[in-house]
N, C-alpha and C positions, 0 to 999 in steps of 0.2 A: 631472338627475344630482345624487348624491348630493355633499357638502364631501368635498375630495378632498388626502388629507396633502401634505406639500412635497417626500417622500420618494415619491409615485406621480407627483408631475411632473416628477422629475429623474432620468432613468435610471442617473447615473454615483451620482449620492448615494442611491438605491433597492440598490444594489450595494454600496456599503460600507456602509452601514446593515446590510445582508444578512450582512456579511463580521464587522460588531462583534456582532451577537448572536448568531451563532452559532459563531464564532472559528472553530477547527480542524476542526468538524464540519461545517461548511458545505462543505468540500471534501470529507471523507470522504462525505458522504450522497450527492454526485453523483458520484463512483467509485464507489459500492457501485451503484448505477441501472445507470450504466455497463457496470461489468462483465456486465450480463444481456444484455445488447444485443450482436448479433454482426456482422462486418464485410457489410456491401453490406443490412444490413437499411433499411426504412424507418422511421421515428418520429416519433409527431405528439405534441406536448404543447399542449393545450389551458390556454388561461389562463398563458402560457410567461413573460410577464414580458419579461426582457430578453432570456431565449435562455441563460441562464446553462449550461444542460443543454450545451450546444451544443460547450464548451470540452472536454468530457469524453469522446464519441462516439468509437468507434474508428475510425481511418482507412475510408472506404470506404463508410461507413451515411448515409442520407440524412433529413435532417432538417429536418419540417415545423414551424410553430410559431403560433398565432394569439394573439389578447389584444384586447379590446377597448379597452386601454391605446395611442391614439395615438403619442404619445411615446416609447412603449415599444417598439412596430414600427417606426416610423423610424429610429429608434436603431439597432435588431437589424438594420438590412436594411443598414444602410450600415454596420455592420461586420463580420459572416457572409455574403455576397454569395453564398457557394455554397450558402446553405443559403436555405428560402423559410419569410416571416411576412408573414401576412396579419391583417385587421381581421376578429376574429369572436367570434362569442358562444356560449360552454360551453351553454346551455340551445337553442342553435338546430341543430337536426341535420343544418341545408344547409352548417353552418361543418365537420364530420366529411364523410370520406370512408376507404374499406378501406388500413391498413397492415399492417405484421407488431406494429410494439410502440406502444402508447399511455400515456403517460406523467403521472400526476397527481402533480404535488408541492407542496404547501405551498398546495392549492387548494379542499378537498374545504371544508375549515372558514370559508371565504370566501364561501361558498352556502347559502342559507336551507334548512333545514334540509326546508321541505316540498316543495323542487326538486332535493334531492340525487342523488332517484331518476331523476331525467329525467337531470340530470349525468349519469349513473355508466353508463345506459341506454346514451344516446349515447356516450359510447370505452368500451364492452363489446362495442358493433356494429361500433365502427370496427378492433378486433384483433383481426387473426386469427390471430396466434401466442401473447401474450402485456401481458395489463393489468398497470404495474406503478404502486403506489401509495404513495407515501410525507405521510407527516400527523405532526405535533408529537404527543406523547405527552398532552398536557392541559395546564390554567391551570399548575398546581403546576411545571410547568416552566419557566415566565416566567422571565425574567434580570431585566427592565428595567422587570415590574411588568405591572397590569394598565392602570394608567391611559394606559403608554404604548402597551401592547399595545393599545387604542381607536384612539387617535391614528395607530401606525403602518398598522395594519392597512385605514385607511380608503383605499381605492380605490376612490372616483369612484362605484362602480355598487354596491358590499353596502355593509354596515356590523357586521362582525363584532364580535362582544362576548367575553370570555376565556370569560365564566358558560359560555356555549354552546360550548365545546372540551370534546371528550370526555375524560375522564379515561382515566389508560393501562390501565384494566380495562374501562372502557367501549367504545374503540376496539379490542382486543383480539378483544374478543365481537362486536361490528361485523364486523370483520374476516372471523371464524370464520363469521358468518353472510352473506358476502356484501352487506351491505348490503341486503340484501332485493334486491337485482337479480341477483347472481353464483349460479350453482345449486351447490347443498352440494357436489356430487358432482367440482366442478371443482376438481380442486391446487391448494395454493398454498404458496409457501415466503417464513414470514418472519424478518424478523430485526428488531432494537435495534442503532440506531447511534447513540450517544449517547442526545440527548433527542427523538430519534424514532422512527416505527417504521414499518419498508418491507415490501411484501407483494407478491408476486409471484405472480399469479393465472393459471398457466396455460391457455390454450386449445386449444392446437395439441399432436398425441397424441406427434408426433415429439421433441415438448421435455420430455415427463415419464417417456420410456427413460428405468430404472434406467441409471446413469453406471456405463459399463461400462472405463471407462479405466484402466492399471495406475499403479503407480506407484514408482518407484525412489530410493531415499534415496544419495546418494553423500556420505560420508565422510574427509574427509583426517586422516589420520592422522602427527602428529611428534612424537615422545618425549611420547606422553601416556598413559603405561602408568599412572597415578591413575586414570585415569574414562573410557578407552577399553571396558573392559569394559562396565561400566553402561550406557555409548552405546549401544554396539551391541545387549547386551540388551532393553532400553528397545523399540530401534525393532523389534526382531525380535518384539516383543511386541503392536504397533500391526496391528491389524484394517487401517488402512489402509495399511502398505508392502507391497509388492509383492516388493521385493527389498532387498537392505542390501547395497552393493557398499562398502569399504572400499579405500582407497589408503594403502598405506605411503610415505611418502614421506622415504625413509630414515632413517629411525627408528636409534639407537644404546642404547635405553635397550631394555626388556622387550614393549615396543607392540608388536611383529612377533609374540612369541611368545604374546602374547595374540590378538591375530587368527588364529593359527591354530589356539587353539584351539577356533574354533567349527568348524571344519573346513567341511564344504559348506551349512552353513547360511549361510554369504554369501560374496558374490564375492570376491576377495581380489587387489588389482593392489597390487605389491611394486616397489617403486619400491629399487634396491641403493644409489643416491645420491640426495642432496635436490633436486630440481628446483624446488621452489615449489609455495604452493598453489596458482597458474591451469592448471599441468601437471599438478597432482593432480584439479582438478574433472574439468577437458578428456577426459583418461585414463578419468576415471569415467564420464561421461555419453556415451563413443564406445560402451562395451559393455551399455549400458542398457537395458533390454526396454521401459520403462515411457515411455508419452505425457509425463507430468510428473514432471523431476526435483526434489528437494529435495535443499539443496545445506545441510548440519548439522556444526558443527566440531565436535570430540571432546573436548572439555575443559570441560565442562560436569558440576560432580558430583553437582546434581539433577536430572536432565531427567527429567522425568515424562511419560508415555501423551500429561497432558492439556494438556501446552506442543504436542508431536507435532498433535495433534489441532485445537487451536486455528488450525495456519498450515496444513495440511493441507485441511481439512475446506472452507472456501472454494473451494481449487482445484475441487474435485469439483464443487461445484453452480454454478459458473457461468462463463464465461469470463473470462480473467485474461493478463495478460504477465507480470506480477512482482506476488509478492508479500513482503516483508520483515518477519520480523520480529525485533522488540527487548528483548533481558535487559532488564526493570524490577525495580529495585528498589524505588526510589522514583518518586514523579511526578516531583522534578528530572531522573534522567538519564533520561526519556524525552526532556525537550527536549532533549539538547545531538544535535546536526547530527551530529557525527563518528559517536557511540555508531548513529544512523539508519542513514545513510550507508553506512559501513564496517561491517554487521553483516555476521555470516559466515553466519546463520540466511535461506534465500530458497527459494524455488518458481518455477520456470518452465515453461513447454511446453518439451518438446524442441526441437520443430523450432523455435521459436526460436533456441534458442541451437548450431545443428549447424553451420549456415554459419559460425561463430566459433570456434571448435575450435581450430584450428592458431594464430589470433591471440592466444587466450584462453592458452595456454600457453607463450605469451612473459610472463605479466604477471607472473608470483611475486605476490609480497605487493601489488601493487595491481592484483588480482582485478575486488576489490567496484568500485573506480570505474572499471573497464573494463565492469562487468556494468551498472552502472548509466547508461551512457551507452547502451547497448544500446535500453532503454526509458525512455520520455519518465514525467517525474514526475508527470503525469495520470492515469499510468496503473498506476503504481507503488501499491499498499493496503500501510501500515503498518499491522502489529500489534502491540499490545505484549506482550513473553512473564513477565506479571509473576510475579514471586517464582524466575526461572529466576537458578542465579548464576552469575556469567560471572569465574573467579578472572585476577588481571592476571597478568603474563609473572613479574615479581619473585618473586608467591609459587607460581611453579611450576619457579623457575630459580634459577641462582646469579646474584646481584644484576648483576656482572658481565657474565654472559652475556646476559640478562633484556635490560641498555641495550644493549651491541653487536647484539641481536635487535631492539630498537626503534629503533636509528640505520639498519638495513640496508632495514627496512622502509619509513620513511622518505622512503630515498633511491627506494627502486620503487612507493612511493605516488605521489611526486611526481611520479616520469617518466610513470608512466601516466596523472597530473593535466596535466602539461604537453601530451597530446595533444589534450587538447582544450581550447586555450589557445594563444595564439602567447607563450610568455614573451621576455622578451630578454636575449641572450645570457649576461649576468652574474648570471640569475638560474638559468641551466642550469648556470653554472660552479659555483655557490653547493650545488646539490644533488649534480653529481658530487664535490666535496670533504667533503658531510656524512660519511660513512662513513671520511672520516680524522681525526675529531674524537677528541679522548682529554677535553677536560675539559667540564664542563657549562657553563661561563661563556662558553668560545667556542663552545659550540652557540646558545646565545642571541644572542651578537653575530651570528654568521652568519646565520640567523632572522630577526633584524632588518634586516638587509642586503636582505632577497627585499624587490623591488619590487611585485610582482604579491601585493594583497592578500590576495585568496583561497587563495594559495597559503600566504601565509606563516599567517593563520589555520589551515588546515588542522595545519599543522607545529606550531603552538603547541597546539592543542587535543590532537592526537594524542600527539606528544610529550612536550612539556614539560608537559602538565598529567599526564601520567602521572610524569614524574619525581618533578615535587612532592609526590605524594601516596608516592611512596618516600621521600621526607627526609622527612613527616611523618612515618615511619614507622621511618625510621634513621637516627639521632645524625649517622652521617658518610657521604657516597656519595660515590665516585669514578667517572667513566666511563672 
C-alpha cells in the first residue's frame, strides 16, 4: 500500500478538509447529485469515502456505499446504521451489483488513467436507470495549490498527481464522448456547479420523456402599480409559465386596474381587503393547474425572461422540494441569512405544499419562514438572481408608512419564528408590543431585551439594518 495523507486516516478531519476546500460548494454539488435521485430508489457510490452523499438523499431512497478506506467504513456504518458500506474495490466487478442510480464523485481522477475504463465499465453495468458523475473541472482550479493537492489526495491505494486532472475542455469532450465506455447515443444532462462539472448519463427510456409538467407562476400583488405591469408582462412572455395567476391583495393605489387590464390573459384573484401575503400565495396556488408553482413578488423593476429561466429551468429537469432564489447585487448580499432566508422569489411541487393551504394563510408577512420549515435545508438549492434589483419599502413608500410596514412585519415574522422555537414568555410579550413602538431608540432597546438569540438577530438584520441604511440616506427619520 501506497503512503497514505493524515486526512485519509481521519474520517472527521477527511471531512472538513472536504468542507475548507470546497467552502459553499461542497454542499451545493451534493444537492445538485441529489436532486436526480427519486424517493424509494436504490444508490451505490463506489469509492463513497465517508458516505458524505448519504446526508442529502431524499427520504425513502436506499443507499449503498463501498471504499476500500477501512476507517472510512467504520466510520460510515456506525453513523448511517440504515444505510449499508462495505470494504470493496472500484476496479473488482464482485464489489458492484444492479441498482437504479450509481454515483461517481470526486473519484474518476483518483484512478490510473489506463483503469478508468474498467471503473467506468463496472457502474455503467451496475445502473439501470441512471450513471451520475461529478469530477473537479482541472489543475487550474486548485485553491490550495498543486503541492498540496499530492499530499491531500493520497489515499493509501492511487497516487493522483494535479498534471493528470483533465482540464475543463478536456473533461468536457470526455464527457461528450462517454469516456469511450458510454454509447453516443445515450443522454445525458450536464451542468457547472462551481469548480466542477456534473453529468447525468441517462439509461432508463422512462427518465428521458420530454418533461411534460405545467407550470403556474403566482403573484401577489399590494400597491405596486411601478413594476406590476412589467411583472406580469415578463412572465406572460416566458416559454416556460404555464399560467400567471395574480392576487390582489387589496391594493388602494392603480395595481387592480393594471391587472385588469391584461383581461383573460391571466387569472386574476381580487382580494377587496389586505389579508397578507400567506393568504395571498395560498389563494394562488388553490386554483393552479400547474404541478410546480413559482411563488414571484411584484416589485421588481427589472425582471428579465433570464432571471424567470434561471430558477425555473432546474425544476423541469430534475426532482426538487424547494428551490430559492436570491436578488444579487453584489457578492456581499448574497451572504447575509435574511436576504436567503426571507426571499419572496421560490419554486415548489404542488402537492407539497396543498396540505398547508389553510395554515399557510394564517401567516401574512412571515410566509417565507413558514415555507421554509416546510422543507429541511438539504434540500432547499439556492440561486442567485444576479443583477435582479430588489427596491426597499422606503423608496416605494412614504418613509413613514415604509417603517409602520416594517414594525408590522416584524412583529408576524417573529410569530411565525416563534413556532418553531419555545421562546419564553417575555420574549413573546417583547414582540406583541413591537407594533406600538413610535421611536427608533425604543425599537432597539426592546430588541435588546429578546433573550432568544436567533430571534433577536433576525430583528436586527431585518429591521434595523434596513432602518440604517434610511438615515444613511435621510438627514432626519422618525418612526
Amino acid at each position: 500500500m501506497q503512503k497514505q495523507s493524515i486526512f485519509y486516516r481521519y474520517p472527521l478531519l477527511y471531512q472538513q478538509s472536504l468542507k475548507l476546500i470546497h467552502r459553499k460548494n461542497l454542499k451545493k454539488r451534493y444537492q445538485l447529485i441529489a436532486s436526480f435521485i427519486k424517493e424509494g430508489e436504490k444508490v451505490l457510490e463506489p469509492g463513497c469515502g465517508t458516505g458524505f452523499l448519504k446526508n442529502f438523499l431524499p427520504s425513502g431512497s436506499f443507499y449503498f456505499g463501498f471504499d476500500l478506506n477501512k476507517n472510512f467504513i467504520n466510520w460510515a456504518q456506525k453513523k448511517y446504521k440504515d444505510s449499508v458500506f462495505y470494504l470493496g474495490d472500484v476496479l473488482d466487478s464482485k464489489s458492484y451489483f444492479s441498482v437504479d442510480v450509481v454515483v461517481i464523485c470526486d473519484v474518476l481522477h483518483h484512478i490510473e488513467t489506463s483503469k478508468q475504463k474498467m471503473f467506468l465499465s463496472n457502474c455503467w453495468r451496475s445502473a439501470k436507470k441512471k450513471l451520475i458523475l461529478c469530477e473537479p473541472k482541472g489543475k487550474n482550479t486548485l485553491l490550495l495549490g498543486k503541492k498540496f493537492f499530492r499530499y491531500f489526495e493520497q489515499d493509501g491505494i492511487n497516487q493522483p498527481d494535479a498534471e493528470t486532472l483533465w482540464t475543463e475542455q478536456e473533461l468536457k469532450k470526455m464527457i461528450k464522448e462517454g469516456f469511450g465506455v458510454i454509447p453516443s447515443e445515450i443522454p445525458r444532462h450536464i451542468e457547472e456547479i462551481g469548480k466542477d462539472i456534473l453529468c447525468v448519463f441517462y439509461k432508463e427510456k422512462k427518465s428521458l420523456e420530454k418533461n411534460t409538467k405545467k407550470v403556474s407562476a403566482v403573484i401577489p400583488v399590494f400597491n405596486e402599480e411601478k413594476t406590476v405591469g412589467k411583472i406580469v408582462e415578463t412572465f406572460l412572455k416566458s416559454d416556460l409559465i404555464d399560467e400567471v395567476i395574480c392576487v390582489n391583495d387589496g391594493s388602494t393605489d392603480r395595481s387592480l386596474e393594471i391587472l385588469e387590464s391584461f383581461g383573460d390573459k391571466i387569472k386574476l384573484i381580487n382580494l377587496k381587503e389586505n389579508k397578507g401575503k400567506g393568504y395571498a400565495l395560498a389563494k394562488g396556488t388553490e386554483i393552479a393547474k400547474g404541478e410546480i408553482i413559482v411563488f414571484w413578488d411584484a416589485d421588481f423593476p427589472n425582471l428579465s425572461l433570464e432571471h424567470i429561466e434561471i430558477l425555473v429551468k432546474p425544476a423541469l429537469k430534475r426532482n426538487f422540494k424547494a428551490i430559492l432564489g436570491v436578488p444579487v447585487k453584489n457578492r456581499f448580499q448574497f451572504s447575509l441569512p435574511t436576504r436567503i432566508y426571507l426571499t419572496g422569489e421560490r419554486v415548489y411541487p404542488k402537492d407539497l405544499l396543498l396540505p398547508h393551504l389553510q395554515e399557510m394563510k394564517k401567516t401574512r408577512f412571515g410566509v417565507e419562514i413558514f415555507l421554509n420549515r416546510l422543507v429541511e435545508k438539504k434540500h432547499t438549492q439556492i440561486i442567485p438572481l444576479k443583477g435582479l434589483i430588489f427596491p426597499y419599502k422606503y423608496e416605494k413608500r412614504s418613509l413613514a408608512q415604509a417603517s409602520k410596514e416594517y414594525l408590522l412585519e416584524a412583529v408576524e415574522l417573529a410569530k411565525e419564528f416563534s413556532r418553531t422555537r419555545s421562546l419564553l414568555p417575555e420574549d413573546l410579550r417583547i414582540i406583541e408590543g413591537l407594533k406600538e413602538i413610535n421611536t427608533l431608540t425604543e425599537l432597539k432597546i426592546q430588541i435588546k431585551k429578546i433573550k432568544d438569540e436567533k430571534l433577536k438577530k433576525l430583528l436586527k438584520d431585518y429591521i434595523l439594518k434596513y432602518i440604517d441604511r434610511v438615515r444613511r440616506n435621510i438627514k432626519r427619520i422618525s418612526i
